[in-house]
C-alpha positions in Angstrom: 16.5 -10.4 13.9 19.0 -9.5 11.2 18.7 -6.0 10.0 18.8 -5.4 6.6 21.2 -3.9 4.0 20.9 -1.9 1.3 22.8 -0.5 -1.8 21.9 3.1 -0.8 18.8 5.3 -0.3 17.1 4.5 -3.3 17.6 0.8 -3.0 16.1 1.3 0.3 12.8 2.9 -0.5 12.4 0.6 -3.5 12.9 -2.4 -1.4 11.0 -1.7 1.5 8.0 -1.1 -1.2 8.7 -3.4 -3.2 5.9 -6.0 -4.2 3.1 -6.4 -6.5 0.4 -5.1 -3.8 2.2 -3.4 -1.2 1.6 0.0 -2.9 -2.4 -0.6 -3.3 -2.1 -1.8 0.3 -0.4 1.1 1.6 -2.8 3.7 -0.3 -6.1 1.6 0.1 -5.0 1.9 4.5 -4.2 5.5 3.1 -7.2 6.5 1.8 -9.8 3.9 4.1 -8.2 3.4 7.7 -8.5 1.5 9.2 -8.9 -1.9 7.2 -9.9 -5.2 7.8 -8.3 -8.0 6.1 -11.0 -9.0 4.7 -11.9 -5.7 3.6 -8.3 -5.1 2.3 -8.4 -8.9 0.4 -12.0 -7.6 -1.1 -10.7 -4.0 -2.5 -7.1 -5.7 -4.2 -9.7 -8.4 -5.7 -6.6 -10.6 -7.2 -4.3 -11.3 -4.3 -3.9 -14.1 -2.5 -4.8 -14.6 1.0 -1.2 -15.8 2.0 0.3 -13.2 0.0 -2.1 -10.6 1.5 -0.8 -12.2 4.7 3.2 -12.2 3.8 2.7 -8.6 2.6 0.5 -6.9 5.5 3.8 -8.8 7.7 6.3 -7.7 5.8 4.6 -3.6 5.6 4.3 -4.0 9.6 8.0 -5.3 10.1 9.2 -2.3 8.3 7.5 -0.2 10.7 4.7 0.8 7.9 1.5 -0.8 9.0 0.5 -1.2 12.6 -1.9 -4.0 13.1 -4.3 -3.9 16.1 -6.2 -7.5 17.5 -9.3 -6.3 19.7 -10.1 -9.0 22.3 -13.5 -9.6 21.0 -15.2 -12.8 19.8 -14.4 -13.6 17.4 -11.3 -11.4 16.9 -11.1 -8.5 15.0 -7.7 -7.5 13.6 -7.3 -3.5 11.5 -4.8 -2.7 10.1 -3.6 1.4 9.6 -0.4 3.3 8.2 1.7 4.4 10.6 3.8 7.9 10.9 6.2 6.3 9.2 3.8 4.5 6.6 2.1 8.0 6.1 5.5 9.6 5.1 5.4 7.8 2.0 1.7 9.0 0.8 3.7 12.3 -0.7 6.1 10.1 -2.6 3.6 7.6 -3.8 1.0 10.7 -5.1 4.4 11.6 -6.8 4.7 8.3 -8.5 0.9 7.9 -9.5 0.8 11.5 -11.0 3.9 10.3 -13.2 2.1 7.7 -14.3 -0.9 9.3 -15.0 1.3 11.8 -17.5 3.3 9.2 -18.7 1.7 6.0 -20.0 -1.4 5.2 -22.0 -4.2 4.7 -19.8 -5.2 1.6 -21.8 -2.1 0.2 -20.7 -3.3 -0.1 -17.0 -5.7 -2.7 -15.9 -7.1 -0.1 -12.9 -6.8 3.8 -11.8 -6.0 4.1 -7.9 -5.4 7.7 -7.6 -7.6 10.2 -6.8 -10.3 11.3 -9.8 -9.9 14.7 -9.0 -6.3 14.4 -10.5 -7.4 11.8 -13.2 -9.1 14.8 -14.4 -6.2 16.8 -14.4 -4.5 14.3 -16.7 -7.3 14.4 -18.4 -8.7 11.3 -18.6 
């Protein structure tokens, strides 16, 4: 496997979350570990099950998720964060706070942070 390149730091972090559901993925796993995929498919409502599929990959590639197949019948597959997926959780609280202070909550379809600090927006 080739390993990727990046412009610099910032292209790096942007890239390796980049993707319309990798960031409810990683804070759903955050906030509800372990997950299901099923579970995971049910809580993002609008995905795709291949693009659920391509993204969970993708998240565990970069070292983000770990995903765990139990030799049951049938199988049961979780998925969880890993260190190195739960390093992030400060810079994505970062990024959902700004975007609490920053744009009209009528411009969002759905809230995923925390309602204790919805209420500190003041929503």
């Amino acid at each position: 496997m080739t390993k990727k390149k990046y412009l610099n730091e910032f292209d790096a972090t942007l890239q390796i979350i980049q993707g319309k559901w990798k960031v409810m993925i990683l804070y759903e796993l955050y906030e509800h570990a372990p997950r299901r995929f099923g579970e995971l498919h049910r809580y993002i409502r609008d995905i795709s099950h291949k693009t659920l599929t391509n993204q969970l990959r993708e998240l565990e590639e970069d070292g983000l998720v770990s995903r765990t197949v139990y030799p049951e019948v049938p199988p049961r597959v979780e998925y969880a964060l890993t260190e190195k997926g739960l390093s992030l959780i400060p810079l994505l609280e970062m990024i959902c706070d700004w975007g609490l202070g920053h744009v009209d909550r009528e411009q969002m379809e759905r809230l995923l942070c925390e309602e204790d600090e919805i209420e500190e927006a003041g929503w």
